[in-house]
C-alpha positions as CSV (number, residue, x, y, z in Angstrom):
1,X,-35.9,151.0,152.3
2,X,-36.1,154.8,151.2
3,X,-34.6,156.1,154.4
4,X,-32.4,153.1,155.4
5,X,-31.5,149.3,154.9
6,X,-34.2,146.9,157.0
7,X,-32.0,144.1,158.9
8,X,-34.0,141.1,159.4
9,X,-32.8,138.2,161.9
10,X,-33.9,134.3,161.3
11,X,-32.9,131.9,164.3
12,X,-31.3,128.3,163.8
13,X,-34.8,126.3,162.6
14,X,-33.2,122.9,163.3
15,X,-33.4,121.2,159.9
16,X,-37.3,122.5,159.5
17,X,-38.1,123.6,156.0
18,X,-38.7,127.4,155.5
19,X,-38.5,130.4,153.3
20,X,-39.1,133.9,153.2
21,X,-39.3,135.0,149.8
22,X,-39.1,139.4,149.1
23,X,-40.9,140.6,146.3
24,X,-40.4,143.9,144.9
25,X,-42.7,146.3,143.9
26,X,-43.3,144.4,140.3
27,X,-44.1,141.6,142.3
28,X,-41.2,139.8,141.0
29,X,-38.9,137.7,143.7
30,X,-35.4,138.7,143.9
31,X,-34.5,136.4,147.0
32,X,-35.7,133.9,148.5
33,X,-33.7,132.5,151.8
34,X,-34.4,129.3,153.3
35,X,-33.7,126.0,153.9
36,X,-33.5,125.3,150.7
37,X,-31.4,128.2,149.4
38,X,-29.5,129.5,152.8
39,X,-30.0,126.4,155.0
40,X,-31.2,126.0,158.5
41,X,-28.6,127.9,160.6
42,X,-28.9,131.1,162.3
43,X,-28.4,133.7,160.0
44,X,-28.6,137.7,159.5
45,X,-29.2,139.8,156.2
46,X,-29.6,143.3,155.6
47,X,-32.3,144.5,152.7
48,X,-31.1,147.6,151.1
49,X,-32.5,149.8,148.4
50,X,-31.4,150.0,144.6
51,X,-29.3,153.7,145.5
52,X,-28.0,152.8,148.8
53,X,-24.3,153.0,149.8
54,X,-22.5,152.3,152.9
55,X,-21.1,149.8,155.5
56,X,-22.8,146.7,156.9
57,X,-21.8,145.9,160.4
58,X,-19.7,142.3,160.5
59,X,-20.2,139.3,157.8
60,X,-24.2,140.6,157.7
61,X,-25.3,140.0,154.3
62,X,-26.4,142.7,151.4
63,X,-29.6,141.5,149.8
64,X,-30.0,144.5,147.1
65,X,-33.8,145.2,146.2
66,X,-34.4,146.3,143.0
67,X,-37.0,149.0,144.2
68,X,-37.1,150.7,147.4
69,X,-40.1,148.8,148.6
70,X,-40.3,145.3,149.2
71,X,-42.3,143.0,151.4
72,X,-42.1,139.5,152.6
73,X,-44.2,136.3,152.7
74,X,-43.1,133.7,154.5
75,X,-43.6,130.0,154.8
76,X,-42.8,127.8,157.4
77,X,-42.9,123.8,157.5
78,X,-45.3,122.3,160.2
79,X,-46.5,119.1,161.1
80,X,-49.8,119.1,162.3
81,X,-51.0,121.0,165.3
82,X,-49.1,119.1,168.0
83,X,-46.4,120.9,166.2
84,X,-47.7,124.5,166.1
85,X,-46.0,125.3,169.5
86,X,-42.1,124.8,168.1
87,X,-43.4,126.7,164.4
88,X,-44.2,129.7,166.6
89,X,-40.8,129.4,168.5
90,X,-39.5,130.1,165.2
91,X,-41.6,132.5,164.2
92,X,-40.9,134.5,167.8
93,X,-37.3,134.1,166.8
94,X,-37.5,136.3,163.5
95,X,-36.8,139.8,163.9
96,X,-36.8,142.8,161.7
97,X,-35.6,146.2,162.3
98,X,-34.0,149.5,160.6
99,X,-30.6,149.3,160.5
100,X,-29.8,152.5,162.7
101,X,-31.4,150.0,165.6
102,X,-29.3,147.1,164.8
103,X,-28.4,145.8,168.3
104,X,-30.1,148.1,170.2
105,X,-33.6,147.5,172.1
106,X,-35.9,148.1,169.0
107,X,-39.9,148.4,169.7
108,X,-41.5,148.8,165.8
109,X,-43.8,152.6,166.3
110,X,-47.5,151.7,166.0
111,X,-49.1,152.4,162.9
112,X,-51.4,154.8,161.8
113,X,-54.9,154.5,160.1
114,X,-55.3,158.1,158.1
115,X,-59.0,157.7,157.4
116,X,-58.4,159.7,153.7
117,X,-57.0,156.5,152.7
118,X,-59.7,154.5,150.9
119,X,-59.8,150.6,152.5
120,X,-61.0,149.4,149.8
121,X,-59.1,146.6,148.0
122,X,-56.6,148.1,146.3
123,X,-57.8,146.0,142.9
124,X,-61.0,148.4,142.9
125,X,-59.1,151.0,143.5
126,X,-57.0,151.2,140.6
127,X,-60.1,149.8,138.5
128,X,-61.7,152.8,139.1
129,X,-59.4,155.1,138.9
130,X,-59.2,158.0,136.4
131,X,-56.1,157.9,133.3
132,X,-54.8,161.3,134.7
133,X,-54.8,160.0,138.1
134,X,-53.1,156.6,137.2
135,X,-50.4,157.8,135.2
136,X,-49.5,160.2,137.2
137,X,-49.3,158.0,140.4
138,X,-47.1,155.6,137.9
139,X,-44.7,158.6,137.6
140,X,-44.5,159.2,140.6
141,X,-43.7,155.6,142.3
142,X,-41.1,154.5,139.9
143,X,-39.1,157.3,141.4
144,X,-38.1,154.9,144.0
145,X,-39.4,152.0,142.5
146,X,-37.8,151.9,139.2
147,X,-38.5,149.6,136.3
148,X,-36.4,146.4,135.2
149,X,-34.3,146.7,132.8
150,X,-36.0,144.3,130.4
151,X,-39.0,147.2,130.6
152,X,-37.0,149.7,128.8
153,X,-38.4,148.8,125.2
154,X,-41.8,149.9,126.4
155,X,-40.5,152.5,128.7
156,X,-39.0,153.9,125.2
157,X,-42.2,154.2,123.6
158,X,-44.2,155.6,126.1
159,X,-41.6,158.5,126.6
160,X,-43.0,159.9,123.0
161,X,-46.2,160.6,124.7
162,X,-44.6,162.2,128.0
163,X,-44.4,159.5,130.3
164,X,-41.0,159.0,132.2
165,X,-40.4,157.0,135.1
166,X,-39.9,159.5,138.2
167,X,-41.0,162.5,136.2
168,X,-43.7,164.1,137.1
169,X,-46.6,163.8,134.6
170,X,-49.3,166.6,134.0
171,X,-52.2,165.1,132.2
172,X,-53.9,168.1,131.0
173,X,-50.5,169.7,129.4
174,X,-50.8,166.5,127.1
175,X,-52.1,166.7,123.6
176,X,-55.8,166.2,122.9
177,X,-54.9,163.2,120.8
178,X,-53.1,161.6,123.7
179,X,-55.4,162.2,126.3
180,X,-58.2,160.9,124.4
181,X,-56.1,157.8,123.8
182,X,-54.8,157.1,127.4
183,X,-58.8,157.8,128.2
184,X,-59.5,154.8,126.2
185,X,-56.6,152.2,127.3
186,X,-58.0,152.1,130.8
187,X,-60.9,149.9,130.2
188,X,-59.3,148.8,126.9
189,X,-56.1,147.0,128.7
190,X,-58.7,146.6,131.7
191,X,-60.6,143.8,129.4
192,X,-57.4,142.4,128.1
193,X,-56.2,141.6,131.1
194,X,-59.0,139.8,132.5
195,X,-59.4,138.0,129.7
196,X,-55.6,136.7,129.4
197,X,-55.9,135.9,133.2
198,X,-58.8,133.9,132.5
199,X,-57.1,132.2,129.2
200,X,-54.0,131.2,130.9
201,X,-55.2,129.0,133.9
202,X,-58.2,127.0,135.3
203,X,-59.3,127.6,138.8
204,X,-59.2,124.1,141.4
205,X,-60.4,124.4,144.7
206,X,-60.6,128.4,144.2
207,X,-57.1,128.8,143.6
208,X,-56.4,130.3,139.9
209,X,-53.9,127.8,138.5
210,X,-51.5,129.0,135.7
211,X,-50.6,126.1,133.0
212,X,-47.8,126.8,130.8
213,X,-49.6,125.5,127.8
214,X,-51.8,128.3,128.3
215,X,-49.7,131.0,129.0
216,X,-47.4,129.7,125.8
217,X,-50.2,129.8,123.4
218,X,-52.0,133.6,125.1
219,X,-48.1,134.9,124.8
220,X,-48.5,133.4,121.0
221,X,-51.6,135.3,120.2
222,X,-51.0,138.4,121.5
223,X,-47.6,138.6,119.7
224,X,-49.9,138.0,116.9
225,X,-52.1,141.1,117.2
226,X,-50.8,144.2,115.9
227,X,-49.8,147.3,118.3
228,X,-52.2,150.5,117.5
């Protein structure tokens, strides 16, 4: 939503269970409409961004993302294949589209492949990925995707090193101190994380499953350990 609110259209689903929850770019879900949240009735919703101001057309609702980014995953109630056909009667009957096109004839432009792009999953990419090029890129994205507001105690510490969201970041015009140290936290927090991800769940059937037992008593430890 950086250049404009994205209106998406559900159709009536006829009592079937559905949702389509957004996640931002924290991966946190600020909506989720549905059945079981907006009902089963035809129904229209604009998606706008965290700065945007204007009019919406009608009764259209504002959904307001908390970063300019945001995508969708939906999930749609079926009962066995014989009932695949009237699923993807739904599914043809969701729409999505910029606002500016809103009840116009709207064809979404192909996209584009630019082979600089790495395709490899984006996991190993930011695994391998240099501190100067990561905190800068961190910067730089929380321009339009800022921070919740519960981040602001860590976002207050890490501004005494130089590191603002949506300012630009210039790793070599830190201190030799704090470039050695940022050096180190990649594989440092790296480790950390793998190991609370493998602390807090079991994995059935290949799925990871988090247990609250476990994320209680990780949460416990790590407020334990002292910050460096």
């Amino acid at each position: 939503m950086t250049k404009e609110p994205i209106v998406i259209h559900v159709p009536d689903s006829g009592g079937r269970y559905y949702l389509l929850p957004l996640l931002d770019m924290w991966s946190d879900v600020f909506t989720s409409p549905g059945s079981r949240t907006t009902g089963t009735g035809e129904q229209t919703f604009a998606i706008v961004g965290p700065s945007w101001h204007g009019e919406l057309p009608g009764d259209m609702e504002m959904i307001r993302s908390p970063t300019s980014t945001a995508w969708m995953i939906g999930r749609i109630q079926t009962n066995g294949k014989s009932d695949y056909e009237n699923v993807h009667t739904f599914q043809d009957g969701l729409k999505a589209c910029p606002l500016s096109a809103w009840g116009k004839e709207y064809v979404a432009p192909k996209g584009k492949v630019d082979p600089k792009i790495s395709s490899k999953p984006p996991i190993e990419q930011v695994a391998n990925m240099a501190a100067a090029k990561y905190f800068a890129l961190f910067t730089t994205m929380t321009g339009d995707n800022p921070p919740h507001s519960n981040d602001y105690p860590i976002l207050a510490r890490v501004k005494h090193i130089g590191i603002e969201p949506g300012k630009p970041f210039d790793f070599t015009k830190a201190t030799p101190q704090i470039q050695e140290a940022l050096k180190k936290a990649v594989p440092i927090v790296q480790e950390k994380i793998k190991a609370g991800l493998a602390a807090a769940g079991t994995t059935v059937n290949n799925w990871s499953m988090l247990l609250w037992d476990r994320l209680r008593a990780t949460h416990a430890r790590s407020l334990r350990r002292p910050w460096s």
